[in-house]
C-alpha positions as CSV (number, residue, x, y, z in Angstrom):
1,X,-30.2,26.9,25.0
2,X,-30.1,23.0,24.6
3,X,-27.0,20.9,23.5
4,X,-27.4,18.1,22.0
5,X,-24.6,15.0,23.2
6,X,-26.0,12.2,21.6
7,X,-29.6,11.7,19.9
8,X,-31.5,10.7,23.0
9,X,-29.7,12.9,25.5
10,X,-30.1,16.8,25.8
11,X,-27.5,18.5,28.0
12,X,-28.2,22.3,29.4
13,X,-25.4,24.5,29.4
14,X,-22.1,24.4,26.7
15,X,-20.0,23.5,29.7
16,X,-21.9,20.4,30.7
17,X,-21.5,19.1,26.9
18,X,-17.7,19.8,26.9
19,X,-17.1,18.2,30.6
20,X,-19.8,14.8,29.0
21,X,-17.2,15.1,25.9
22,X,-14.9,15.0,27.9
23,X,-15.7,12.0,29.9
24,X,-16.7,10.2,26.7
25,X,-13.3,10.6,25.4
26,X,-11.7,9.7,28.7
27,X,-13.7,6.5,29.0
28,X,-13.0,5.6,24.9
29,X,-9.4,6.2,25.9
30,X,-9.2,3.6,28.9
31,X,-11.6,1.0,27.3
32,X,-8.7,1.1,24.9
33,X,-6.0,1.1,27.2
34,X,-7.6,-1.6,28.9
35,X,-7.9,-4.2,26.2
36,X,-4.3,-4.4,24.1
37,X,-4.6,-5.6,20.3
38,X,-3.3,-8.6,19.9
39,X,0.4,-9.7,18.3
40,X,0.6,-9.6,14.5
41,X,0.1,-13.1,13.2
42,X,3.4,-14.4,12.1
43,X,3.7,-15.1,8.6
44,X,4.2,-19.1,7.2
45,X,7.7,-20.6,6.1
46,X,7.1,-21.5,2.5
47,X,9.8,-23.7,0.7
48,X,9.0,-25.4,-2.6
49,X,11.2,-28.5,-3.8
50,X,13.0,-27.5,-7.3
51,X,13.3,-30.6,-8.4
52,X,9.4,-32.1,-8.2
53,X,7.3,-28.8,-7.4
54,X,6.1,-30.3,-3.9
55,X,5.1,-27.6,-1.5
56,X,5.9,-26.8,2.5
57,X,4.5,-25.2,4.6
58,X,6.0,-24.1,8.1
59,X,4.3,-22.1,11.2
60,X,4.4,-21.0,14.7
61,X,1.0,-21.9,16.6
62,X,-0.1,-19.1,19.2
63,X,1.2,-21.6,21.7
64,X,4.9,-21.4,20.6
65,X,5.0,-25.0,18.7
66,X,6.3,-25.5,15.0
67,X,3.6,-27.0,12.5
68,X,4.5,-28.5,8.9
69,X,1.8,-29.2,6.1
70,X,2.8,-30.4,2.6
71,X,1.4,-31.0,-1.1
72,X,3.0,-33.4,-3.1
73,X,-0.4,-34.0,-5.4
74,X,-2.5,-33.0,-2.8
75,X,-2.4,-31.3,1.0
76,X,-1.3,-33.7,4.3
77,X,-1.2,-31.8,7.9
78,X,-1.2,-30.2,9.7
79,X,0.7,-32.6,11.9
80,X,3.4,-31.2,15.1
81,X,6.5,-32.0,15.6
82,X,6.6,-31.2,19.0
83,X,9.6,-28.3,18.5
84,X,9.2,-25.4,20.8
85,X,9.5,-21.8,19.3
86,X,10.1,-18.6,20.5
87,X,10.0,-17.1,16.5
88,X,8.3,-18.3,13.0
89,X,10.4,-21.0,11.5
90,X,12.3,-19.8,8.1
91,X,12.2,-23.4,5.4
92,X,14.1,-24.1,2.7
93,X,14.8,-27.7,0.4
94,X,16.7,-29.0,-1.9
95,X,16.3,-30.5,-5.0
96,X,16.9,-34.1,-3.8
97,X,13.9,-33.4,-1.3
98,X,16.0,-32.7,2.1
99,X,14.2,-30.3,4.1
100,X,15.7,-27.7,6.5
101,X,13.8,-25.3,9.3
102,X,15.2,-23.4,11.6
103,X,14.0,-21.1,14.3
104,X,14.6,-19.2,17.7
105,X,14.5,-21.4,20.8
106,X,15.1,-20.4,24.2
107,X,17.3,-17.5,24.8
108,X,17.5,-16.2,21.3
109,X,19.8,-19.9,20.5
110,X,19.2,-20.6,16.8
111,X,18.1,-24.4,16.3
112,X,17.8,-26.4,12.8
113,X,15.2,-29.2,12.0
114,X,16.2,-31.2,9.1
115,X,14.6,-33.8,6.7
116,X,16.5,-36.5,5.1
117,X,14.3,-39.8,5.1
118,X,12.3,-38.7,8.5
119,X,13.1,-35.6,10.6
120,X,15.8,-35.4,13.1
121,X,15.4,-33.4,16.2
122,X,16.2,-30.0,16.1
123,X,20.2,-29.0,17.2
124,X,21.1,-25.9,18.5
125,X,23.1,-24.2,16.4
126,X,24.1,-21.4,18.7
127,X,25.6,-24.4,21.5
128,X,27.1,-26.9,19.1
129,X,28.6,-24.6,16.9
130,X,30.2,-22.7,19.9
131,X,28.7,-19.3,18.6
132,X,28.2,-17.8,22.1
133,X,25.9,-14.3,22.4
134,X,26.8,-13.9,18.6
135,X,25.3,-16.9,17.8
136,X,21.8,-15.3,19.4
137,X,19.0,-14.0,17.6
138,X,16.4,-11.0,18.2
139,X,14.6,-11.8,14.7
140,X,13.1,-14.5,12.5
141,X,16.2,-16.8,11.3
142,X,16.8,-16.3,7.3
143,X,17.8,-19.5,6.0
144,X,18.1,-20.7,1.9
145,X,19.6,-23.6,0.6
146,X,21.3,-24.1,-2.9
147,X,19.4,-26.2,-4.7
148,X,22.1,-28.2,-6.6
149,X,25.4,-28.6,-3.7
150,X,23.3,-28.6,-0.4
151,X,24.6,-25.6,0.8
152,X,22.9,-23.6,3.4
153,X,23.5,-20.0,4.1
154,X,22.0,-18.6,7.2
155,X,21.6,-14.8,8.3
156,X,19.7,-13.0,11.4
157,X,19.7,-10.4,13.5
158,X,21.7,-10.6,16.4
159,X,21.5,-8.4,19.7
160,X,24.0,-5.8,18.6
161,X,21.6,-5.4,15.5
162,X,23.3,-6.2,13.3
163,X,23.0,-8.9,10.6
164,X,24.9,-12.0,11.2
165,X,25.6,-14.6,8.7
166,X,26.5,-18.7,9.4
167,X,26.9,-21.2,6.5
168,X,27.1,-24.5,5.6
169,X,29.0,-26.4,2.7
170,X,29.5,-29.5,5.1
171,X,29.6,-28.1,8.6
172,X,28.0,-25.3,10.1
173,X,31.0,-22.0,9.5
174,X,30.7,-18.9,10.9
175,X,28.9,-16.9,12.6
176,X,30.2,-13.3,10.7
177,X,28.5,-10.2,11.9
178,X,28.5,-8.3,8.3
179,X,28.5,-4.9,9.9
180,X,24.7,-3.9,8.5
């Protein structure tokens, strides 16, 4: 009797098409191992101004650097800023147009980009605010911004995992862990 392993191949015995099976499934299974899928793309920072409707848009390239375009009437970018990310960036603004990103850098340190009239470098939260291993991050930063005072209210994930919170009516306060 004849068993058929494929449309073009016949194969003797029931053994031999079990042991070819077998082999197929063994080779499917390396070719597999073999070629890893690729990270999940990391999502963009979106932030829209309350005050005038313009539009952000913040990303991580694949090679680790922070990328901004905006539409304020119609689309300008992508342009770089040159800031080195180990996470996406998280975006918020305020009505009076300030912009604020912040991101992992190295070692988990959070660091904050800002926009008042042109961007400043980014400071590291984590080392000027004294926050120490609390102060680190294993996730995406969570930042928002209220709208009418400035304030900034900042949350992430910190090795522990557990949520952390930091905020900002002035000067950076905090880091809390809030026991989630």
């Amino acid at each position: 009797m004849l068993f058929r392993s494929s449309p073009n191949r016949a194969i003797a015995s029931p053994n031999r098409a079990i042991a070819a099976a077998v082999a197929i499934a063994g080779a499917a299974k390396a070719k597999h191992r073999a070629r890893p899928a690729p990270p999940p793309p990391a999502a963009a920072a979106i932030a829209v101004n309350p005050g005038n409707d313009d539009q952000y848009a913040f990303w991580r390239t694949p090679g680790g650097r922070i990328e901004e375009a905006w539409y304020n009437g119609s689309w300008h970018g992508p342009i770089g800023h040159g800031w080195s990310a180990s996470s996406a960036p998280s975006a918020a603004v305020n009505a009076a147009g300030h912009q604020y990103v912040v991101f992992a850098g190295r070692g988990g340190h959070i660091m904050e980009a800002s926009f008042g009239q042109r961007w400043a470098r980014p400071i590291d939260l984590t080392r000027t605010g004294h926050w120490g291993a609390a102060g680190t991050t294993t996730s995406v930063p969570a930042l928002a911004v209220n709208p009418g005072n400035d304030h900034r209210v900042l949350f992430w994930r910190g090795r522990d995992g557990r949520i952390r919170e930091a905020w900002n009516n002035g000067r950076w306060q905090g880091p809390i862990s809030r026991g989630w």
